[in-house]
N, C-alpha and C positions, 0 to 999 in steps of 0.2 A: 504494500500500500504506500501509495508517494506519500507526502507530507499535503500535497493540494485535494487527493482523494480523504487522508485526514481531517482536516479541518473544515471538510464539504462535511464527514460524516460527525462531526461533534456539531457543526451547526443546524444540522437537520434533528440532532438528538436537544440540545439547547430549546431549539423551537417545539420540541413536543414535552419540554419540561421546563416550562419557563423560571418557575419558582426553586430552581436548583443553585447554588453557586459553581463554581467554575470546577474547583474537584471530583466534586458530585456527578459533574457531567459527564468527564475523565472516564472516574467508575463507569458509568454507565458504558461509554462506548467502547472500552477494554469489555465488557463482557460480554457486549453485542456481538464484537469484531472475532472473538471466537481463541481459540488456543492458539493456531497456527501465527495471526498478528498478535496476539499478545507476546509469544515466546520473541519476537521479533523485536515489539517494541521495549521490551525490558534488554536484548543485547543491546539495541542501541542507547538505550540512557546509558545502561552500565560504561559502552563503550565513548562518552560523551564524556563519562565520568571519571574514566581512567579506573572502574574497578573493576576486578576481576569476578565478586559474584554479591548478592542482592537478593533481597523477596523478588518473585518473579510478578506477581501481581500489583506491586505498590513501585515498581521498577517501570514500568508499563504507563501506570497512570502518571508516573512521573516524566514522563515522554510523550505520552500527550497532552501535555500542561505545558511541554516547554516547548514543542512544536506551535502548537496554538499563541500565545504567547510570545513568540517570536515572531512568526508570519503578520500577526496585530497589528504589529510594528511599536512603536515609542508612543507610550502614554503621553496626552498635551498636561 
């Protein structure tokens, strides 16, 4: 999953749960997006991170929190 297929599907998951904060969203779309991108997005945080190993679930959501986040761009 790119990073632009990312952030399409947190903002579709966002829009059908308004009342969420931005974590909560995360969550959600790590368990939508299924084992296969999860196991993915937890190597790339780790590998962001420089570390070798991690909760693989809260690894995940930590990587799409900072893909989201970054594509934002800079807060005004």
């Amino acid at each position: 999953m790119t990073d632009e297929e990312l952030l399409i599907e947190f903002a579709l998951t966002r829009m059908d749960n308004p009342g969420l904060d931005l974590e909560e969203v995360a969550t959600l779309v790590v368990r939508r997006v299924g084992p296969e991108h999860m196991l993915d997005f937890a190597a790339r945080n780790l590998a962001e991170r420089g570390e070798l190993r991690g909760a693989l679930f809260g690894s995940a959501v930590e990587h799409v929190l900072r893909v989201v986040l970054t594509l934002r761009g800079p807060s005004d």
